[in-house]
N, C-alpha and C positions, 0 to 999 in steps of 0.2 A: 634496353639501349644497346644500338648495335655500332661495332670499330671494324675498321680498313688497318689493312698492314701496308702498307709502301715504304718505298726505298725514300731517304732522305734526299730534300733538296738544297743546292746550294742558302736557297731563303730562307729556309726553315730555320736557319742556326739562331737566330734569336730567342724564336719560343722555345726552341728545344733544349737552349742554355736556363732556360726557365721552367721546365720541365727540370731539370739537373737539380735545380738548387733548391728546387721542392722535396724532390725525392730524396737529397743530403739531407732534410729538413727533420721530414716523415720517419728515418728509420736509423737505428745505431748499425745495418749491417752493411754502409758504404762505405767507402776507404777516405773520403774527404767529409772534413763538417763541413756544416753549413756555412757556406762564404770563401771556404777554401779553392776552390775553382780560377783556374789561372787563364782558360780558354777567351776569348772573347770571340765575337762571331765573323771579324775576318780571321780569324786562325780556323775556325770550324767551317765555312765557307772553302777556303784553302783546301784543307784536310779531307772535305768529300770531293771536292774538285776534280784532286789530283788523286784519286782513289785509296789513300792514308788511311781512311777508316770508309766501311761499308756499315753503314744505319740504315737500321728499318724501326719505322715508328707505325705505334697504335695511336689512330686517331678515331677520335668519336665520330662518328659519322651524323650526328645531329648538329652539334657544335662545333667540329672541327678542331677540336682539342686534344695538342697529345698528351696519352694517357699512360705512354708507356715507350720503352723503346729496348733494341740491343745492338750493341758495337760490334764488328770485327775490326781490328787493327793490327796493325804490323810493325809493331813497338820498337826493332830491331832491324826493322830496315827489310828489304825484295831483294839480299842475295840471292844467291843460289844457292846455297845451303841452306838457308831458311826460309825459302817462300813458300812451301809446304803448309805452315805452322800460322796459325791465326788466333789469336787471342782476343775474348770477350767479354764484354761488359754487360751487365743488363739492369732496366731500374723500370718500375714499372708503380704507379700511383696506389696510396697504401687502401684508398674506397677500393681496388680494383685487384688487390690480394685474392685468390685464390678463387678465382673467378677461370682459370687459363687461357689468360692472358701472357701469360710467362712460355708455356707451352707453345701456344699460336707463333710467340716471335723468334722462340728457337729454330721452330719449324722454316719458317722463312729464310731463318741466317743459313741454315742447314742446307737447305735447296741452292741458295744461291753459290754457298760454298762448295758443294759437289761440283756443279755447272761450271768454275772457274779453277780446277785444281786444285783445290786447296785438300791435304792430307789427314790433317793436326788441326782440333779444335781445345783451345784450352782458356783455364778462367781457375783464380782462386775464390774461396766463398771462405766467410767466414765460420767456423765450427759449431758454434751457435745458431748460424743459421738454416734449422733444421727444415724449415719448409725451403732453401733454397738446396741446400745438398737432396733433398728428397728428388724435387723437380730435376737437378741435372742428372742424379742419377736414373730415374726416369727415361733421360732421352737417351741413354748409353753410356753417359760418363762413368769413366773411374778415379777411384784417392791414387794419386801415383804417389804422395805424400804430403808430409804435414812442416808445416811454418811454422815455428814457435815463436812465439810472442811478435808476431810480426805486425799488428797492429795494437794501438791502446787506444780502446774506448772508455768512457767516464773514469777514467783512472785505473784500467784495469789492461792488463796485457791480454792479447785473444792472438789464440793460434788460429791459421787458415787451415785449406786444406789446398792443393794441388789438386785440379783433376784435366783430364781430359778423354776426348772423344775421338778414334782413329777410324777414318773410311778405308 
């Protein structure tokens, strides 16, 4: 079964909000549970509009299903001091773990973030999540540092990790 990488569309914000809250479903290593999701899809609509975040989704190419996606955003605002610096999300459906599918959509976010200036790629992961620290280290990233107790999953404090990727 073969998937397409493309840039998100303003339309897409509804499946792709459903794609979100599968993936909060699927795995303890997302920063929201399930249900916690505050976006609705004229906010995400908005959001890519106005270039706020750049999404690229994996979509099944028989179905047309996405199966996976990654964010860049600019949490902090297109100063000039910080428009450098791009922060990322990425979630990607748990059938389709380690398949490199994770790989393919850094590749994309990567490309496009060259092409448009961008310096500074960064993303915390959680420290447990050993197949995702594997994979960012992989594309280049480094631990610039460590989060302590910055999130609690099933009653449990989990350190992150800081890393990032400089072109």
């Amino acid at each position: 079964m073969g998937y397409i990488i493309r840039a998100m569309k303003p339309q897409d914000a509804k499946a792709f909000i459903e794609l979100l809250q599968t993936t909060d479903a699927e795995s303890n290593f997302m920063l929201q549970e399930p249900g916690e999701r505050q976006m609705n899809s004229f906010q995400l609509r908005m959001a890519v509009a106005t270039g706020i975040h750049r999404i690229f989704l994996a979509v099944e190419e028989e179905s047309g299903r996405f199966i996976g996606h990654i964010a860049g955003s600019f949490p902090y605002g297109r100063g000039e001091r910080i428009k450098h610096a791009m922060h990322i999300g990425i979630s990607v459906l748990k059938e389709f773990w380690g398949q490199g599918l994770g790989n393919t959509l850094f590749a994309a976010l990567e490309d496009w973030a060259q092409e448009n200036g961008i310096h500074r790629l960064e993303l915390t992961v959680m420290t447990h999540n050993e197949r995702g620290v594997a994979l960012y280290k992989k594309r280049g990233f480094e631990i610039e540092g460590t989060k302590k107790h910055s999130a609690r999953v099933n009653g449990e404090y989990i350190d992150e990790y800081l890393m990032a990727k400089l072109f």
